[in-house]
C-alpha positions in Angstrom: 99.3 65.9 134.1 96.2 66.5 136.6 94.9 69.0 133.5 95.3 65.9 130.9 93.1 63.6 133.0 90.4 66.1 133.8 90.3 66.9 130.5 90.0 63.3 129.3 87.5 62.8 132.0 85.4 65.7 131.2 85.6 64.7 127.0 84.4 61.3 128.1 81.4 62.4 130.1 80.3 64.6 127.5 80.2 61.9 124.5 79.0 59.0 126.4 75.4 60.8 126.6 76.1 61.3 122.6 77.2 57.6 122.3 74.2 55.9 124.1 71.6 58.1 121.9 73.4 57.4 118.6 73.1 53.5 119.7 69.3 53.9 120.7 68.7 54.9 117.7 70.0 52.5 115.6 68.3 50.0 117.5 65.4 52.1 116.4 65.9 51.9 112.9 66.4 48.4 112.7 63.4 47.6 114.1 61.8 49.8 111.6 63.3 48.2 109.4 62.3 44.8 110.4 58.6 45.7 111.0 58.8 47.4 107.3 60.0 43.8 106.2 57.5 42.0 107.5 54.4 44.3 106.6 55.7 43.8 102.7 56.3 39.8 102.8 53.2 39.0 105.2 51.1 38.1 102.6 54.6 35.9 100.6 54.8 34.2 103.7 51.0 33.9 104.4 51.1 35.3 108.0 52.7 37.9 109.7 54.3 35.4 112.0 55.9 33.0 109.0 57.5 36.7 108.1 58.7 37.5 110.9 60.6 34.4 111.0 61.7 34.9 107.1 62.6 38.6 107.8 64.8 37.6 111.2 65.9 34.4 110.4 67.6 35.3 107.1 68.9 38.9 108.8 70.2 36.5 111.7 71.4 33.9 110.1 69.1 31.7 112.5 66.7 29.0 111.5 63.5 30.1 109.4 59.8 27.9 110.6 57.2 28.4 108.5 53.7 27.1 109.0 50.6 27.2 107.4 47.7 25.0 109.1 48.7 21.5 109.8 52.4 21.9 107.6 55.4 23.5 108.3 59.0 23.1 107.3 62.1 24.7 108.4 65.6 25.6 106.9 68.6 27.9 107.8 69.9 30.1 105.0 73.3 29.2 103.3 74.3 32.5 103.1 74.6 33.1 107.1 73.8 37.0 108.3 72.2 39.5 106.0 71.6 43.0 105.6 68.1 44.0 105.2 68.9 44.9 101.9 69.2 41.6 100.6 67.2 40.2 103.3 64.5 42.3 101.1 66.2 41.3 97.5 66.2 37.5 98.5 62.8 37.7 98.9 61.5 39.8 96.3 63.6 37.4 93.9 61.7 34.5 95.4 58.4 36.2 94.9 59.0 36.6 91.6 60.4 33.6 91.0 57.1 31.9 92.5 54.6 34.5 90.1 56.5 33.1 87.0 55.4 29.5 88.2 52.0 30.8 88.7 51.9 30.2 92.3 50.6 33.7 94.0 49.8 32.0 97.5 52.9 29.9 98.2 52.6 27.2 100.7 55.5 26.9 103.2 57.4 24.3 101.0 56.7 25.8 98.0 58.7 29.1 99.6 61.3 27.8 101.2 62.4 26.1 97.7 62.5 28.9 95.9 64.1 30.9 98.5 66.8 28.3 99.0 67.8 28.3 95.4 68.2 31.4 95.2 70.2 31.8 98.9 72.4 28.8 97.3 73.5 30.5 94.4 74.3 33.6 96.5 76.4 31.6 98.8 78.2 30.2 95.8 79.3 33.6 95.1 76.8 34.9 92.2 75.6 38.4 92.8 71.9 39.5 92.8 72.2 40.7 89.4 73.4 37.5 88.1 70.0 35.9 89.3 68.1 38.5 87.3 69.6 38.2 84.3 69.2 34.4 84.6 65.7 34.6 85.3 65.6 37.0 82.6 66.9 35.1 80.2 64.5 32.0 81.0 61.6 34.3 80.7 63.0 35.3 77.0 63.8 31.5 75.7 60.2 30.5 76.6 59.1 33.6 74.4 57.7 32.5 70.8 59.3 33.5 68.1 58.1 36.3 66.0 56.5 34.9 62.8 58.5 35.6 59.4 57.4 38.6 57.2 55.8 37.3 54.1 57.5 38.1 51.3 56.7 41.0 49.0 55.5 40.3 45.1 57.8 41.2 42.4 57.5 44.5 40.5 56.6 44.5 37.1 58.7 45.3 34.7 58.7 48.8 33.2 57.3 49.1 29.3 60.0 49.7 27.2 59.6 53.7 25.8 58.5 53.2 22.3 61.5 54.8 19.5 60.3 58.3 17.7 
C-alpha cells in the first residue's frame, strides 16, 4: 500500500514538470498564431489595432471595434468562438469578397458588412466551401458570353467525271 502511494506520488512529480511546459507552449503558439493573424489582415483592417480586434474578437467570440479616423462601428460574430483556422478563412473570404466589389481599402463599415455576411451564413450552418462556390458561381453569371462561331460556307459541289 505505502509502495502504491510513493509510486503515485513519485509518477505525479515527474509529469507535472512535463505538463506545465507542454501548456507554456501552447500558449506560445497561440500567440504566434495571433500575431501571424494580425501581421496578414493589418492592412484589411487598416491598422494593426482594428486587427487585432478582428483577429481576437472573432477567435474569442467577443465584440470586434473597428476605427478608422473619426468612424468606428462595432459587432460580435454570430458564429461565437473560432479557431484560427477559420478565424483566417472568414477573413480571407471577406477580402475577397470586398476585391470583387472593387474596394481594396475597406472602411470599417464597409468590413464589417462583408464579414458579417459571410459569419451569418456560417452560423446558419453552410460550410466554407459552400461560400466559395457561391462566390464562384456570381463571379461566372456576370461573365459574357462567348460570341457564336460564324458559320462556315458551303462546299461546292464536285464536277460530275465526264463518261469515256
Amino acid at each position: 500500500m505505502f509502495r502504491t502511494a510513493l509510486l503515485l506520488t513519485a509518477s505525479a512529480l515527474l509529469a507535472l514538470p512535463l505538463a506545465l511546459w507542454a501548456q507554456a507552449e501552447s500558449a506560445g503558439k497561440t500567440t504566434e498564431s495571433a500575431d501571424r493573424l494580425i501581421q496578414k489582415y493589418a492592412l484589411l483592417a487598416g491598422s494593426e489595432d482594428n486587427a487585432k480586434s478582428l483577429v481576437t474578437g472573432l477567435r474569442d467570440g467577443t465584440e470586434v471595434k473597428l476605427s478608422s479616423g473619426t468612424t468606428s462601428t462595432s459587432f460580435t460574430s454570430p458564429t461565437g468562438k473560432m479557431g484560427f483556422g477559420n478565424v483566417n478563412i472568414a477573413l480571407s473570404l471577406a477580402e475577397a469578397s470586398l476585391k470583387q466589389q472593387g474596394i481594396t481599402s475597406p472602411t470599417p463599415q464597409q468590413l464589417q458588412s462583408s464579414l458579417t455576411g459571410i459569419l451569418d451564413q456560417r452560423a446558419s450552418g453552410k460550410g466554407w466551401g459552400e461560400k466559395a462556390e457561391q462566390r464562384a458561381e456570381n463571379a461566372r453569371a456576370e461573365r459574357p458570353e462567348r460570341p457564336l462561331r460564324p458559320e462556315k460556307p458551303e462546299r461546292p459541289e464536285k464536277p460530275e467525271r465526264p463518261v469515256r
